[in-house]
SEZA-221826 format. One record per residue (C-alpha): residue number from 1; x, y, z. Coordinates in Angstrom, 1 decimal. Layout:
N
n; px; py; pz
NUM; X; Y; Z
...
END
This chain:
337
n; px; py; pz
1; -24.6; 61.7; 71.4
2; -23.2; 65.0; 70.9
3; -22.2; 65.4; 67.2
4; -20.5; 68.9; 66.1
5; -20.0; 69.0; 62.2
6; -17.6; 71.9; 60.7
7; -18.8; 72.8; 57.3
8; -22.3; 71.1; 58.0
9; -24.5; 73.0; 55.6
10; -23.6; 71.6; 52.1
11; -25.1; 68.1; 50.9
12; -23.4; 65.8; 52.2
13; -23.6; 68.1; 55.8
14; -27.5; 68.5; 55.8
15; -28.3; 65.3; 54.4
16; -26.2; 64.0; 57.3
17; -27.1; 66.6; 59.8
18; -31.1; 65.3; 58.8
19; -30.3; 61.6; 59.8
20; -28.7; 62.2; 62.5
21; -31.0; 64.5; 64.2
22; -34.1; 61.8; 63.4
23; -31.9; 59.4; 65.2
24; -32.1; 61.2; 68.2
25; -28.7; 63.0; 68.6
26; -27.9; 66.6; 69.4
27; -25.7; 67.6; 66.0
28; -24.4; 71.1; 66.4
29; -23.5; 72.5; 62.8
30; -20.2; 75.0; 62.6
31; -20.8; 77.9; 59.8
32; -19.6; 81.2; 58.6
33; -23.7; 81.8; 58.1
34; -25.9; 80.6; 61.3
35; -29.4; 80.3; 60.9
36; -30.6; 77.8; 63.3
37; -30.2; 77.8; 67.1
38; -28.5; 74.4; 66.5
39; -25.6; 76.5; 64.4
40; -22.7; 78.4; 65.8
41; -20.4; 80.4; 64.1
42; -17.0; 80.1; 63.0
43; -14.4; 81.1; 60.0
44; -13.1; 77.8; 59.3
45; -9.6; 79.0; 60.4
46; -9.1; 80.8; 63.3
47; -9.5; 80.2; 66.9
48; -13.0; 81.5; 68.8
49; -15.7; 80.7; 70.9
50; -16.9; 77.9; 68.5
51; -14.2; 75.9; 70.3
52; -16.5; 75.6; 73.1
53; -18.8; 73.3; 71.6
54; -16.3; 71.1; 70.3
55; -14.9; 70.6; 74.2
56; -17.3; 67.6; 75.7
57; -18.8; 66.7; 72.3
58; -18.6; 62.6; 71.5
59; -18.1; 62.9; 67.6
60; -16.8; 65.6; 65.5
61; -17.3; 65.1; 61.9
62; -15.4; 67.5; 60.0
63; -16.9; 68.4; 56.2
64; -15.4; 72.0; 55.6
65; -13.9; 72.9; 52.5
66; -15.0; 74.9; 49.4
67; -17.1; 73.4; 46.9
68; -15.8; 71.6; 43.9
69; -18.5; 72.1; 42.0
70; -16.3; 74.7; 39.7
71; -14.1; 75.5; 37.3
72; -10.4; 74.1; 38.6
73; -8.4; 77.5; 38.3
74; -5.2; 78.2; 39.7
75; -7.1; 80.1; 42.2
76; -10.1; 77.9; 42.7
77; -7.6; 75.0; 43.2
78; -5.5; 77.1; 45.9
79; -9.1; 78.2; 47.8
80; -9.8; 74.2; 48.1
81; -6.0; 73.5; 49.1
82; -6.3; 75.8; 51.5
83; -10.3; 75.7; 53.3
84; -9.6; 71.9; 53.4
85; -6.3; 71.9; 55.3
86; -6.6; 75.0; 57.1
87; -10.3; 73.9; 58.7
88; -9.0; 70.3; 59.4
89; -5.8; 72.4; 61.5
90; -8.0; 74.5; 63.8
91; -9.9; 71.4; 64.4
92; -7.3; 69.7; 65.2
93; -6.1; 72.0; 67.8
94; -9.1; 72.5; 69.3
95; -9.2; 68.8; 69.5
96; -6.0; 69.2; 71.1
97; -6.8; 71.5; 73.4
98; -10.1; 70.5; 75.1
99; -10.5; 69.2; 78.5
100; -12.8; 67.0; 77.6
101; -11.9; 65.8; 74.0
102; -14.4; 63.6; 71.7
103; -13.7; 60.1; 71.1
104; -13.7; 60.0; 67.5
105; -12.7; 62.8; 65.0
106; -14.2; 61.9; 61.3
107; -12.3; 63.7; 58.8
108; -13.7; 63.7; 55.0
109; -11.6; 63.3; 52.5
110; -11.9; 62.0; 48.8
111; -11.7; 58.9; 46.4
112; -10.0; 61.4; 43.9
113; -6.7; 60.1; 46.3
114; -6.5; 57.4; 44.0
115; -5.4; 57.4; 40.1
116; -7.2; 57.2; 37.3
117; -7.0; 53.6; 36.4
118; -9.1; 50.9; 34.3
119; -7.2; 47.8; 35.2
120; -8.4; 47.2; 38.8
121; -10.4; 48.6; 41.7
122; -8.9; 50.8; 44.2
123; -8.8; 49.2; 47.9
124; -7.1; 50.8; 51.2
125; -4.9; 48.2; 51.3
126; -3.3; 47.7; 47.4
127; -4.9; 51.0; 45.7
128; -2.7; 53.3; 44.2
129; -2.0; 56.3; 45.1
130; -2.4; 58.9; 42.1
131; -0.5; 62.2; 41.0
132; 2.1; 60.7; 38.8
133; -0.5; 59.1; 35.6
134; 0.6; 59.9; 32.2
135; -1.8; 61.1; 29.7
136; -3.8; 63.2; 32.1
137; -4.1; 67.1; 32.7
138; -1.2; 68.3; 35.1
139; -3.8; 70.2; 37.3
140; -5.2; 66.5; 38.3
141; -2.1; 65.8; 40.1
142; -2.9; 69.1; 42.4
143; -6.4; 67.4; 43.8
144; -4.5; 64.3; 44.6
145; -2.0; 67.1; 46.6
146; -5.4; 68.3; 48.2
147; -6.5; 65.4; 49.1
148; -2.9; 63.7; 50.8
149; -2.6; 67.0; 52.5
150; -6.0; 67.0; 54.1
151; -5.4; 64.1; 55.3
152; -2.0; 64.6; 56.5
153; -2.8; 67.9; 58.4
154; -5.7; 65.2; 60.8
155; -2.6; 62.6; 60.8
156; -0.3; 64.9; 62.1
157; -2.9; 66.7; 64.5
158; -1.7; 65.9; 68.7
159; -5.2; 64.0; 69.7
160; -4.1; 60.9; 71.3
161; -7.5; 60.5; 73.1
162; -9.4; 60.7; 70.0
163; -9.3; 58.4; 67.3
164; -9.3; 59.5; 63.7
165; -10.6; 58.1; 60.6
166; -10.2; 59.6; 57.3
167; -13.3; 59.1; 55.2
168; -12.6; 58.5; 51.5
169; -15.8; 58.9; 50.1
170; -17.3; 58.5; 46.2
171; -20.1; 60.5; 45.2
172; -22.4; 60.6; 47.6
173; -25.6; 59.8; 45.6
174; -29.0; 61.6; 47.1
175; -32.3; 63.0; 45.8
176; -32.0; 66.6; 47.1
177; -31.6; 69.6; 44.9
178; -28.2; 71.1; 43.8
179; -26.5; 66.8; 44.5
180; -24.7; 65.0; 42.0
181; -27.8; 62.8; 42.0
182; -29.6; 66.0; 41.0
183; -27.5; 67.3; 38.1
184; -27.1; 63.8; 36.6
185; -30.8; 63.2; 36.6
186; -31.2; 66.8; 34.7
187; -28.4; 65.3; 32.3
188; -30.5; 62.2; 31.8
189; -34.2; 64.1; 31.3
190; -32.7; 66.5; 28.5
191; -31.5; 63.2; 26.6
192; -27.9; 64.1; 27.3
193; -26.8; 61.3; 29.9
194; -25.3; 59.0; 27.2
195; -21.5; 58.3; 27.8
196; -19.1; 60.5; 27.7
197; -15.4; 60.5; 25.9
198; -16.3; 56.9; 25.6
199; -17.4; 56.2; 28.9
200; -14.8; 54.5; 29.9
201; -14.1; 55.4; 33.1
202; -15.1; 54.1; 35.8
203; -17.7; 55.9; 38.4
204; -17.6; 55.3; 42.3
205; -20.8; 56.0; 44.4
206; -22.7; 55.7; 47.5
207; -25.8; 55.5; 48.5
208; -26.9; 58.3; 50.9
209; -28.5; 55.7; 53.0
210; -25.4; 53.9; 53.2
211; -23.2; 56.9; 53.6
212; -24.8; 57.4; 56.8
213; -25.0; 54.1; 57.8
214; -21.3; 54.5; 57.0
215; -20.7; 56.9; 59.0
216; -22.6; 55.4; 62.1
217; -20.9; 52.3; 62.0
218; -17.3; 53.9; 62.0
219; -18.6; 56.3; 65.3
220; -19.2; 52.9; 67.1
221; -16.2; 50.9; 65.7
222; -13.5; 51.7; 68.4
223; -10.9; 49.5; 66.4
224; -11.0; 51.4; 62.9
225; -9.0; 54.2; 62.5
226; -6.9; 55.9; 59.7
227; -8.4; 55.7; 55.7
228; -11.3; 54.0; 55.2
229; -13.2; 54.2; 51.7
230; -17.0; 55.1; 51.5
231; -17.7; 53.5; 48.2
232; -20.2; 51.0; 46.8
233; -18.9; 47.7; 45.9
234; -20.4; 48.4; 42.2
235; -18.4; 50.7; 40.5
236; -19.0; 51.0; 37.0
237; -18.0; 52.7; 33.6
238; -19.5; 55.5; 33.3
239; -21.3; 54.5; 30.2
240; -22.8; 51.6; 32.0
241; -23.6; 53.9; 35.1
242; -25.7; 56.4; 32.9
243; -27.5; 53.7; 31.0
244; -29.2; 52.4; 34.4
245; -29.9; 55.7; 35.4
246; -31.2; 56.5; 32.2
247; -33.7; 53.5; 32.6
248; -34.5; 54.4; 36.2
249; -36.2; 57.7; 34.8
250; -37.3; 56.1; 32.2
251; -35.2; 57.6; 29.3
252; -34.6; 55.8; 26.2
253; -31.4; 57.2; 25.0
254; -28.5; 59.7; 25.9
255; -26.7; 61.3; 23.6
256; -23.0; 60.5; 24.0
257; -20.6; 63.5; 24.6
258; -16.9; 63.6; 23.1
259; -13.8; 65.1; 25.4
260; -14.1; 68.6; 23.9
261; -18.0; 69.0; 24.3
262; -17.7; 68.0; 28.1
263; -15.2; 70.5; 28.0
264; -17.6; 73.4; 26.4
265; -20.6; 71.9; 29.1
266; -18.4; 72.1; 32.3
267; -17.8; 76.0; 31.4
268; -21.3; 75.9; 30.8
269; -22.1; 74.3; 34.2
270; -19.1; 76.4; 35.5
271; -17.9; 73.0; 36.9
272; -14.5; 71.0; 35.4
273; -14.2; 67.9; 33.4
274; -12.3; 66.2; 35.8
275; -15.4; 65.4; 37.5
276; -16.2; 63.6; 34.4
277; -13.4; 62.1; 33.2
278; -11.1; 60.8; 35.7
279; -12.1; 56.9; 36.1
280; -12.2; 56.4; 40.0
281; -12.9; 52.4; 40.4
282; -12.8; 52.9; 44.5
283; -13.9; 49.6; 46.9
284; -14.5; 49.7; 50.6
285; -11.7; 46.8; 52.1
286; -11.8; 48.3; 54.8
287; -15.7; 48.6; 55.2
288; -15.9; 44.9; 54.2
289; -13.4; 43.5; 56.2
290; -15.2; 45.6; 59.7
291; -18.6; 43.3; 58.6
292; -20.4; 46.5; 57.1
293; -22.8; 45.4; 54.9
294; -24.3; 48.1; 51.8
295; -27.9; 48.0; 51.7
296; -27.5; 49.5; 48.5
297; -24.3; 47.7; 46.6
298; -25.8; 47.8; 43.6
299; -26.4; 51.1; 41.4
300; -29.4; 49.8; 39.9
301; -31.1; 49.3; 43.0
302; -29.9; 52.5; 44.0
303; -30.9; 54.3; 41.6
304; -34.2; 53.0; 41.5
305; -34.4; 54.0; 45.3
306; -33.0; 57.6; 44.6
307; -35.2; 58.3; 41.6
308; -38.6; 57.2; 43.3
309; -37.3; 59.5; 46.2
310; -36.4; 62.7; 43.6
311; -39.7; 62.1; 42.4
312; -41.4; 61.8; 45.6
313; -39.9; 65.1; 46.4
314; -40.6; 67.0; 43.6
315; -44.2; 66.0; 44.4
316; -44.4; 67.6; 47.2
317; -43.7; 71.5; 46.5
318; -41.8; 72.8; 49.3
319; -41.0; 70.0; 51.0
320; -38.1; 68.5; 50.0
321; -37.7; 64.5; 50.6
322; -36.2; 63.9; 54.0
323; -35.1; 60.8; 55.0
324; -34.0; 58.5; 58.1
325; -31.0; 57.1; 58.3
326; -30.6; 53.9; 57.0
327; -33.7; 54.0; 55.0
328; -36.0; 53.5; 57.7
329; -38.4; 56.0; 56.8
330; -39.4; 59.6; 55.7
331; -40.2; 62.3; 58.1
332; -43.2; 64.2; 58.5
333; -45.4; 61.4; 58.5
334; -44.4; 60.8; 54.2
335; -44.7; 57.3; 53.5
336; -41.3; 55.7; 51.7
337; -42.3; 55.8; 48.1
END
């Protein structure tokens, strides 16, 4: 197949872009920086000869968007609001307008849709919505905004010969550098991953491995459309969640964190306690209820899996860990650790 992935060259983009590829498809990244004759330009909101690869493609999987990984200002909030639906707009009428349209348009999206809740987990089906919590910062309301109007903008988009499926994905939990995976570990290996504000909240994940497998199964599943969840069906408090990680490296003890010193670390980290703090206890129904089964749907598994990977790579200096999709293998001739 013919894949073309707006905003391909993040993460979740390469670590998708990677498995893909081994599988055998053509994947054709769009970025504002090409560096790879696979790569083709574009803005991320205008019009252009980008639109050309989009027109006889099978799957576009759209990942633009800036970064959350920093401080939620007014302006860093608008810059997200604004990459996120003005990308997915100009996708959408390119889409629109080609004569030979793909057949399925995967849109990310987020798990932050939801609220922050302890009571019960978060399905399409019965989850609620968030934006109106008490007892929460005001700004957390705006990334629920972000996140119904990214959607929105695909929903509304005029591509009745391509199906659409919104993907509301957790943390997407890998071994490569700069990941969530990544900076966690760090937390851990300093003695700092113990639970924070309580550690209450709950924390949704996926497996990279599944994530892919994820997104594989939703190209070939003609009768799923609209929101579907990418989450494991383990969530866990956060304090629980750190103490298996902390025992997949290895590390005794964490030292816990109260509200106002994740505050002073986030500035630190130039990142946002939100990220922290906001308890997102996300299922896949929809997932479930399609037959997908999680090869990882536990996090101690997983993390197991991801640590013996980070290490794996850090063993090997320059080459980062590369992995097949679905866990079938490493590249390069690397034996899975």
């Amino acid at each position: 197949m013919k894949i073309v992935m707006p905003g391909g060259t993040g993460q979740v983009g390469t670590m998708l872009d990677r498995a893909l590829s081994a599988a055998g498809h053509e994947v054709v990244v769009l970025t504002r920086q090409p560096r790879r004759p696979q790569d083709v330009a574009w803005d991320g909101v205008s019009l252009g000869p980008w639109a050309e690869v989009v027109d006889g493609a099978d799957v576009v999987v759209n990942l633009a968007g800036r970064s959350v990984s920093c401080r939620y200002t007014p302006e860093n909030l608008r810059a997200m609001m604004d990459s996120r639906v003005g990308s997915t707009r100009v996708v959408g009428e390119v889409i629109a307008s080609a004569r030979r349209p793909p057949k399925v348009w995967l849109q990310m999206s987020t798990a932050t849709i939801y609220a922050h809740r302890f009571d019960a987990a978060d399905d399409e089906a019965t989850g609620v919505i968030g934006g109106t919590e008490s007892g929460v910062p005001d700004y957390w309301a705006y990334s629920v905004e972000i996140a119904k109007n990214w959607e929105r903008t695909q929903a509304e988009a005029a591509t009745p010969d391509t199906r659409k499926v919104a993907l509301r994905a957790a943390m997407v939990m890998s071994p490569d550098r700069g990941g969530v995976f990544d900076v966690l570990s760090r937390l851990v290996r300093l003695g700092l991953g113990g639970p924070v504000a309580g550690g209450a909240q709950y924390v949704s994940w996926i497996h990279e491995d599944d994530f892919v497998r994820a997104v594989e199964f939703l190209i070939a599943r003609e009768d799923v459309e609209g929101a579907v969840n990418l989450a494991a069906p383990g969530p866990l408090p956060q304090r629980e969640f750190m103490r298996v990680l902390r025992g997949a490296w290895g590390v005794p003890v964490g030292l816990p964190a109260s509200r106002w010193m994740a505050e002073v670390g986030a500035v630190a980290l130039r990142s946002d306690t939100e990220l922290l703090l906001k308890s997102r206890r996300v299922v896949a129904g929809r997932l479930a209820d399609a037959g997908f089964e999680f090869r990882w749907p536990g996090w101690e598994g997983a993390a197991g899996d991801l640590v013996r990977g980070a290490r794996a790579a850090r063993g090997r200096v320059g080459r980062p860990g590369v992995r097949v999709s679905g866990g079938r293998g490493w590249l390069r001739g690397s034996p899975r650790p």
